[in-house]
C-alpha positions as CSV (number, residue, x, y, z in Angstrom):
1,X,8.2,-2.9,-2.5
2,X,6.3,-5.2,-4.9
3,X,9.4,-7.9,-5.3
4,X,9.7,-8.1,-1.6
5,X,6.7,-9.1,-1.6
6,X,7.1,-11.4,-4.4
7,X,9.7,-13.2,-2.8
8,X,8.5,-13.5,1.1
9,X,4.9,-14.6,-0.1
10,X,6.2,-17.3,-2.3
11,X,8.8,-18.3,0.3
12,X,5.7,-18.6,2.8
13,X,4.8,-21.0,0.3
14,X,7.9,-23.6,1.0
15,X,7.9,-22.7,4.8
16,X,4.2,-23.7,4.5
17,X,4.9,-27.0,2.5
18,X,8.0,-27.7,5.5
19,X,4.7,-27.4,7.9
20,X,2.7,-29.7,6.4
21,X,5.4,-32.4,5.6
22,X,6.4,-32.5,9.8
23,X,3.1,-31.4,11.4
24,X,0.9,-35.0,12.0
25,X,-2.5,-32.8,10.3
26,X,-3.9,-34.2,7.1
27,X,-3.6,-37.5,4.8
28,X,0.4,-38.3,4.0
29,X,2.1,-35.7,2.3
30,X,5.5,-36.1,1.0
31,X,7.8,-32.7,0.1
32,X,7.9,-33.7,-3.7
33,X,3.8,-33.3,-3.8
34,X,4.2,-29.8,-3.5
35,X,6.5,-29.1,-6.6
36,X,3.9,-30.1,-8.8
37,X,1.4,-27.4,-7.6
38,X,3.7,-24.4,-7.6
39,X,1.8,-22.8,-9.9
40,X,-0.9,-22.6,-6.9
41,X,1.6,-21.0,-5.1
42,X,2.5,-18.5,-8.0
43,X,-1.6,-17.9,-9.1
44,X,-1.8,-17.0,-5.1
45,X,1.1,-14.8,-5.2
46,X,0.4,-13.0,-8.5
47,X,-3.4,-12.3,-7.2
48,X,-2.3,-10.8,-3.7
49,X,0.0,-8.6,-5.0
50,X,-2.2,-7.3,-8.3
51,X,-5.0,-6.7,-5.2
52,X,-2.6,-4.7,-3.1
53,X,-0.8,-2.9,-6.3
54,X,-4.7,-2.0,-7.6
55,X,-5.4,-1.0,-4.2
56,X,-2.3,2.0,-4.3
57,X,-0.6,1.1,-1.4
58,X,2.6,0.2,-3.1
59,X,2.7,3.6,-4.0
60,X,4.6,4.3,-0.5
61,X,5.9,2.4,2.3
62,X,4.3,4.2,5.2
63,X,0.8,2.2,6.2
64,X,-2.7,4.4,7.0
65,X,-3.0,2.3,10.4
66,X,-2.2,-0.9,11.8
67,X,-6.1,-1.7,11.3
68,X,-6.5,-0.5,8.2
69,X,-3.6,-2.2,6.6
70,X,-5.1,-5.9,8.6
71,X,-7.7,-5.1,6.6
72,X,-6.2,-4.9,3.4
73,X,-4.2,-7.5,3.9
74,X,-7.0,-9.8,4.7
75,X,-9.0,-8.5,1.4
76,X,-5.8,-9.3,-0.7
77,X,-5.1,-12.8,1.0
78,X,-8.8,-13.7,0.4
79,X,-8.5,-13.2,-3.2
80,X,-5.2,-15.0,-3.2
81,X,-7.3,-18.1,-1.8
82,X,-10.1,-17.7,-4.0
83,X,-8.1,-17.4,-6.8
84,X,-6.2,-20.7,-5.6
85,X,-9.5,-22.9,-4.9
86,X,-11.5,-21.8,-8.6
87,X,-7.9,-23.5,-10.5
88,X,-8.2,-26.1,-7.9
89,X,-11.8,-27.0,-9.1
90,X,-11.4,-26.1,-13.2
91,X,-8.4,-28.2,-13.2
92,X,-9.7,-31.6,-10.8
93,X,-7.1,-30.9,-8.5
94,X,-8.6,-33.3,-5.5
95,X,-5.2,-34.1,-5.0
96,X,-4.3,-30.8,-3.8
97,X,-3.7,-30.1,0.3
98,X,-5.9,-28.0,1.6
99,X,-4.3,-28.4,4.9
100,X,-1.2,-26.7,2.8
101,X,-3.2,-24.1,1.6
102,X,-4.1,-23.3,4.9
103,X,-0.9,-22.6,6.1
104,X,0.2,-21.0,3.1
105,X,-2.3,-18.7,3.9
106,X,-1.8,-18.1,7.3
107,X,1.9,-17.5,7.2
108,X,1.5,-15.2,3.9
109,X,-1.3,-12.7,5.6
110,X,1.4,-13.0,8.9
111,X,4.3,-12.0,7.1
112,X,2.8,-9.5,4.8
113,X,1.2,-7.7,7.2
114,X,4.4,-7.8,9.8
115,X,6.7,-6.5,6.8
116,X,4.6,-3.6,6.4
117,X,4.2,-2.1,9.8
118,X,7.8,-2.9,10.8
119,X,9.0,-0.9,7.3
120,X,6.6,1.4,8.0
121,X,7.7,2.0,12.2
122,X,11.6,2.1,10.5
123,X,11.4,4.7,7.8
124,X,9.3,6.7,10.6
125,X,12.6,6.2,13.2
126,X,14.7,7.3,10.1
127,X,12.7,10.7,9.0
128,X,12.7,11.5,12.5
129,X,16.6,10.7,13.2
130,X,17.8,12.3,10.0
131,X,15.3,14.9,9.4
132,X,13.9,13.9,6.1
133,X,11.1,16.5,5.0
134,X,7.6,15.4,3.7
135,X,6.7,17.2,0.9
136,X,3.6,18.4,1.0
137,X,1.0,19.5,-2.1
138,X,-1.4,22.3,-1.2
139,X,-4.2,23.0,-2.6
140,X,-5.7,26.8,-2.4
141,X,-3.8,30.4,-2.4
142,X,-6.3,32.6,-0.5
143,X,-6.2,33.7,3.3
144,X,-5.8,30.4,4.6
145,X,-3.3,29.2,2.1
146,X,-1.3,32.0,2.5
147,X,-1.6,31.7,6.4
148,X,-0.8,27.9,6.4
149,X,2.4,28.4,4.8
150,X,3.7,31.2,6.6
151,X,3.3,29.9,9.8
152,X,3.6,25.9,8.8
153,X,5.3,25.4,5.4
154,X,7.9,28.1,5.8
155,X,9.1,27.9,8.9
156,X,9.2,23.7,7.9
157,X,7.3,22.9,10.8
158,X,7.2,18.8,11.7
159,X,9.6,18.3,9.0
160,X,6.7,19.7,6.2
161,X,8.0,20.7,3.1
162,X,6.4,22.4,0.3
163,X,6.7,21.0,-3.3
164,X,4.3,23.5,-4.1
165,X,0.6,24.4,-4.5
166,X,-2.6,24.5,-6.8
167,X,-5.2,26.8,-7.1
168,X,-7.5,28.7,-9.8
169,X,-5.0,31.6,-9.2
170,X,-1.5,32.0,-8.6
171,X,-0.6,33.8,-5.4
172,X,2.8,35.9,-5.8
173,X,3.1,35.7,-1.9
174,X,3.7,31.5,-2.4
175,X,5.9,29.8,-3.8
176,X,6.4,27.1,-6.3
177,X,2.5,27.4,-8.3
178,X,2.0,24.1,-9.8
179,X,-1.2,25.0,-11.8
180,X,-5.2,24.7,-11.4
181,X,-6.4,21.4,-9.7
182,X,-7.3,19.4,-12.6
183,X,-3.3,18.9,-12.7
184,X,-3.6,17.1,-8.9
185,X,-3.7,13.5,-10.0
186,X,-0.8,14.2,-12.7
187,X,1.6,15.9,-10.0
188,X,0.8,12.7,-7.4
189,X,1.5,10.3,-10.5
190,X,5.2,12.2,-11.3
191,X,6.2,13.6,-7.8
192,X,7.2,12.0,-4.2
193,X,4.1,13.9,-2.6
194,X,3.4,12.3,1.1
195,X,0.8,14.9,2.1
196,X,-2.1,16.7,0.3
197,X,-3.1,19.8,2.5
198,X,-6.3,21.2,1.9
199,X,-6.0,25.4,2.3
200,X,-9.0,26.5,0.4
201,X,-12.2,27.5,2.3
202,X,-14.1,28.0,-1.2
203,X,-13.5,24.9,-2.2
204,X,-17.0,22.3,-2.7
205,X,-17.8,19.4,-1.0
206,X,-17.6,17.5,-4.2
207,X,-14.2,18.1,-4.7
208,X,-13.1,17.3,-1.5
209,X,-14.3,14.1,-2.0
210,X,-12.7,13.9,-5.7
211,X,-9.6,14.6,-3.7
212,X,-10.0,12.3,-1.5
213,X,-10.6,9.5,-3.4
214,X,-7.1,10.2,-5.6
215,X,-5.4,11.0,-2.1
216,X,-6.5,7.8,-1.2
217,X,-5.2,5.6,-3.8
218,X,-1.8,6.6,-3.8
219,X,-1.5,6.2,0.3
Protein backbone atom coordinates (compact mmCIF):
# COMPACT_ATOMS: atom_id res chain seq x y z
CA UNK A 1 0.00 0.00 0.00
CA UNK A 2 2.75 2.53 1.03
CA UNK A 3 5.09 1.76 -2.30
CA UNK A 4 2.17 2.26 -4.52
CA UNK A 5 1.98 5.15 -3.31
CA UNK A 6 5.56 5.78 -3.57
CA UNK A 7 5.65 5.13 -7.00
CA UNK A 8 2.25 6.87 -8.49
CA UNK A 9 3.04 10.13 -6.49
CA UNK A 10 6.55 10.44 -7.77
CA UNK A 11 5.38 9.42 -11.25
CA UNK A 12 2.77 12.39 -10.85
CA UNK A 13 5.87 14.20 -10.51
CA UNK A 14 7.17 13.48 -14.33
CA UNK A 15 3.57 13.61 -15.74
CA UNK A 16 3.51 17.03 -14.02
CA UNK A 17 6.91 18.11 -15.44
CA UNK A 18 5.47 16.67 -19.31
CA UNK A 19 2.60 19.41 -18.39
CA UNK A 20 4.57 22.12 -17.81
CA UNK A 21 7.14 21.61 -20.63
CA UNK A 22 3.89 21.55 -23.45
CA UNK A 23 1.27 23.62 -21.64
CA UNK A 24 2.08 27.68 -22.91
CA UNK A 25 1.67 28.63 -18.62
CA UNK A 26 4.70 30.12 -16.96
CA UNK A 27 8.37 31.55 -17.96
CA UNK A 28 10.34 28.81 -20.46
CA UNK A 29 10.80 25.64 -19.05
CA UNK A 30 12.86 23.09 -20.62
CA UNK A 31 12.44 19.05 -19.48
CA UNK A 32 16.14 19.00 -18.17
CA UNK A 33 15.20 21.86 -15.42
CA UNK A 34 13.24 19.41 -13.63
CA UNK A 35 16.06 16.74 -12.97
CA UNK A 36 17.83 19.09 -10.90
CA UNK A 37 14.94 19.48 -8.38
CA UNK A 38 13.96 15.85 -7.88
CA UNK A 39 14.65 16.02 -4.55
CA UNK A 40 11.46 18.42 -4.41
CA UNK A 41 9.73 15.83 -5.84
CA UNK A 42 11.13 13.12 -3.31
CA UNK A 43 10.82 15.80 -0.01
CA UNK A 44 6.96 15.96 -1.34
CA UNK A 45 6.62 12.40 -1.64
CA UNK A 46 8.33 11.28 1.52
CA UNK A 47 6.09 14.00 3.61
CA UNK A 48 2.63 12.83 2.06
CA UNK A 49 3.09 9.47 2.71
CA UNK A 50 4.73 9.84 6.53
CA UNK A 51 1.33 12.15 6.92
CA UNK A 52 -0.98 9.39 5.64
CA UNK A 53 1.24 6.37 7.40
CA UNK A 54 1.06 8.61 10.87
CA UNK A 55 -2.51 9.15 10.18
CA UNK A 56 -3.14 4.81 10.23
CA UNK A 57 -4.75 4.54 7.17
CA UNK A 58 -2.21 2.34 5.60
CA UNK A 59 -3.15 -0.01 8.09
CA UNK A 60 -5.96 -1.29 5.56
CA UNK A 61 -7.12 -0.70 2.15
CA UNK A 62 -10.87 -0.08 2.77
CA UNK A 63 -11.49 4.00 3.15
CA UNK A 64 -14.01 5.48 6.15
CA UNK A 65 -15.86 7.53 3.24
CA UNK A 66 -15.31 9.04 0.08
CA UNK A 67 -15.32 12.52 2.16
CA UNK A 68 -13.39 11.60 4.81
CA UNK A 69 -10.60 10.18 2.84
CA UNK A 70 -10.73 13.91 0.38
CA UNK A 71 -10.01 15.10 3.49
CA UNK A 72 -7.18 13.32 4.36
CA UNK A 73 -5.77 13.42 1.28
CA UNK A 74 -6.00 17.12 1.14
CA UNK A 75 -4.22 17.39 4.83
CA UNK A 76 -1.44 15.08 3.51
CA UNK A 77 -0.99 16.91 0.07
CA UNK A 78 -0.85 20.28 2.00
CA UNK A 79 2.02 19.18 3.98
CA UNK A 80 3.61 17.73 0.89
CA UNK A 81 3.56 21.43 -0.49
CA UNK A 82 4.53 23.02 2.60
CA UNK A 83 7.17 20.79 3.00
CA UNK A 84 8.20 21.59 -0.72
CA UNK A 85 8.03 25.61 -0.43
CA UNK A 86 10.18 25.87 3.27
CA UNK A 87 13.38 23.83 1.06
CA UNK A 88 12.42 26.10 -1.69
CA UNK A 89 13.08 29.23 0.55
CA UNK A 90 16.23 27.69 2.92
CA UNK A 91 17.87 26.67 -0.12
CA UNK A 92 17.27 30.17 -2.73
CA UNK A 93 15.55 28.09 -5.06
CA UNK A 94 13.87 31.17 -7.17
CA UNK A 95 14.57 29.11 -9.88
CA UNK A 96 12.17 26.65 -9.03
CA UNK A 97 8.51 26.40 -11.08
CA UNK A 98 5.83 26.99 -9.14
CA UNK A 99 3.59 26.50 -12.02
CA UNK A 100 5.22 22.77 -11.79
CA UNK A 101 4.53 22.55 -8.35
CA UNK A 102 1.18 23.22 -9.07
CA UNK A 103 0.47 20.53 -11.14
CA UNK A 104 2.49 18.16 -9.23
CA UNK A 105 0.10 18.84 -6.71
CA UNK A 106 -2.91 18.60 -8.38
CA UNK A 107 -2.38 15.42 -10.19
CA UNK A 108 -0.80 13.82 -6.88
CA UNK A 109 -4.08 14.67 -4.54
CA UNK A 110 -6.09 13.29 -7.96
CA UNK A 111 -4.46 10.13 -8.18
CA UNK A 112 -4.09 9.39 -4.56
CA UNK A 113 -7.33 9.93 -3.80
CA UNK A 114 -8.78 7.95 -7.07
CA UNK A 115 -6.37 4.90 -6.12
CA UNK A 116 -7.93 4.71 -2.85
CA UNK A 117 -11.65 4.63 -3.43
CA UNK A 118 -11.24 2.46 -6.61
CA UNK A 119 -9.02 -0.24 -4.26
CA UNK A 120 -11.33 0.29 -1.79
CA UNK A 121 -14.87 -0.31 -4.22
CA UNK A 122 -12.66 -3.57 -5.62
CA UNK A 123 -11.70 -5.53 -2.49
CA UNK A 124 -15.52 -4.70 -1.45
CA UNK A 125 -16.74 -6.53 -5.04
CA UNK A 126 -14.18 -9.32 -4.00
CA UNK A 127 -15.40 -10.00 -0.23
CA UNK A 128 -18.69 -9.94 -1.51
CA UNK A 129 -18.08 -12.27 -4.68
CA UNK A 130 -15.91 -14.79 -2.75
CA UNK A 131 -17.18 -14.55 0.65
CA UNK A 132 -14.23 -13.33 2.57
CA UNK A 133 -15.19 -12.92 6.41
CA UNK A 134 -14.31 -9.80 8.48
CA UNK A 135 -13.05 -10.58 11.58
CA UNK A 136 -14.43 -8.98 14.09
CA UNK A 137 -12.90 -8.12 17.92
CA UNK A 138 -15.59 -7.82 20.58
CA UNK A 139 -15.43 -6.30 23.46
CA UNK A 140 -17.77 -7.42 26.61
CA UNK A 141 -19.10 -11.13 27.68
CA UNK A 142 -22.35 -10.22 29.51
CA UNK A 143 -26.02 -10.41 28.13
CA UNK A 144 -25.39 -8.44 25.25
CA UNK A 145 -22.23 -10.08 24.29
CA UNK A 146 -23.47 -13.33 24.63
CA UNK A 147 -26.71 -12.27 22.57
CA UNK A 148 -24.61 -10.50 19.76
CA UNK A 149 -22.83 -13.58 19.06
CA UNK A 150 -25.47 -16.03 19.05
CA UNK A 151 -27.58 -14.39 16.83
CA UNK A 152 -24.77 -12.32 14.73
CA UNK A 153 -21.23 -13.83 15.12
CA UNK A 154 -22.30 -17.42 15.07
CA UNK A 155 -24.55 -17.77 12.59
CA UNK A 156 -21.62 -15.46 10.54
CA UNK A 157 -24.05 -12.98 9.66
CA UNK A 158 -22.86 -10.26 6.70
CA UNK A 159 -19.85 -12.23 6.38
CA UNK A 160 -18.78 -11.28 10.35
CA UNK A 161 -16.39 -13.45 11.80
CA UNK A 162 -15.20 -13.66 15.32
CA UNK A 163 -11.46 -13.57 16.08
CA UNK A 164 -12.49 -13.41 19.47
CA UNK A 165 -13.45 -11.12 22.42
CA UNK A 166 -12.25 -9.07 25.56
CA UNK A 167 -13.71 -8.58 28.65
CA UNK A 168 -12.83 -8.39 32.64
CA UNK A 169 -14.28 -12.00 32.62
CA UNK A 170 -14.15 -14.89 30.44
CA UNK A 171 -17.53 -16.14 29.42
CA UNK A 172 -17.53 -20.10 28.84
CA UNK A 173 -20.60 -19.66 26.59
CA UNK A 174 -17.99 -17.65 23.90
CA UNK A 175 -15.57 -18.47 22.25
CA UNK A 176 -11.92 -17.61 21.59
CA UNK A 177 -11.26 -15.10 25.05
CA UNK A 178 -8.45 -12.93 24.13
CA UNK A 179 -7.94 -11.31 27.69
CA UNK A 180 -9.00 -7.98 29.60
CA UNK A 181 -9.08 -4.74 27.42
CA UNK A 182 -5.87 -3.31 28.21
CA UNK A 183 -4.68 -6.03 25.55
CA UNK A 184 -7.03 -4.17 22.69
CA UNK A 185 -4.38 -2.04 21.04
CA UNK A 186 -1.77 -5.15 21.23
CA UNK A 187 -4.37 -7.61 19.42
CA UNK A 188 -5.16 -4.65 16.59
CA UNK A 189 -1.21 -4.16 16.24
CA UNK A 190 -0.73 -8.36 15.68
CA UNK A 191 -4.08 -9.38 14.11
CA UNK A 192 -6.08 -8.61 10.71
CA UNK A 193 -9.10 -7.14 12.85
CA UNK A 194 -11.50 -5.03 10.39
CA UNK A 195 -14.24 -4.44 13.03
CA UNK A 196 -14.23 -3.56 16.80
CA UNK A 197 -17.82 -4.34 18.21
CA UNK A 198 -18.75 -2.88 21.23
CA UNK A 199 -21.11 -5.63 23.43
CA UNK A 200 -20.68 -4.23 26.88
CA UNK A 201 -23.45 -2.10 28.44
CA UNK A 202 -21.14 -1.46 31.71
CA UNK A 203 -18.73 -0.21 29.99
CA UNK A 204 -17.75 4.01 30.66
CA UNK A 205 -17.91 6.69 28.55
CA UNK A 206 -14.24 7.13 28.86
CA UNK A 207 -13.39 4.09 27.51
CA UNK A 208 -15.47 4.23 24.61
CA UNK A 209 -13.69 7.10 23.67
CA UNK A 210 -10.16 5.39 24.45
CA UNK A 211 -11.49 2.80 22.04
CA UNK A 212 -12.28 4.90 19.69
CA UNK A 213 -9.44 6.81 19.30
CA UNK A 214 -7.21 3.34 18.84
CA UNK A 215 -10.13 2.07 16.45
CA UNK A 216 -9.58 5.06 14.74
CA UNK A 217 -5.98 4.99 13.91
CA UNK A 218 -5.73 1.72 12.56
CA UNK A 219 -8.89 2.39 9.98
Amino acid sequence: NVLSEILLIFAMYWLATFLRYVLPYGKAFAIIDSFQFVILALVFTTSMVLVTYISGAYFTFHIEGIFTEFAKVAASTFVGIAADCVIIYIFRLEQFSRVLLFYFAVLSFGTILIKRIVVDKLIKYYDKKYEVKSNVLMIGSGRTALIFYRTVLEKGYKNLSLFGYIADNENKKIPSYKGNKDSIRELIDGNDIEIIIIADESISREEIKDIVIIATHHN
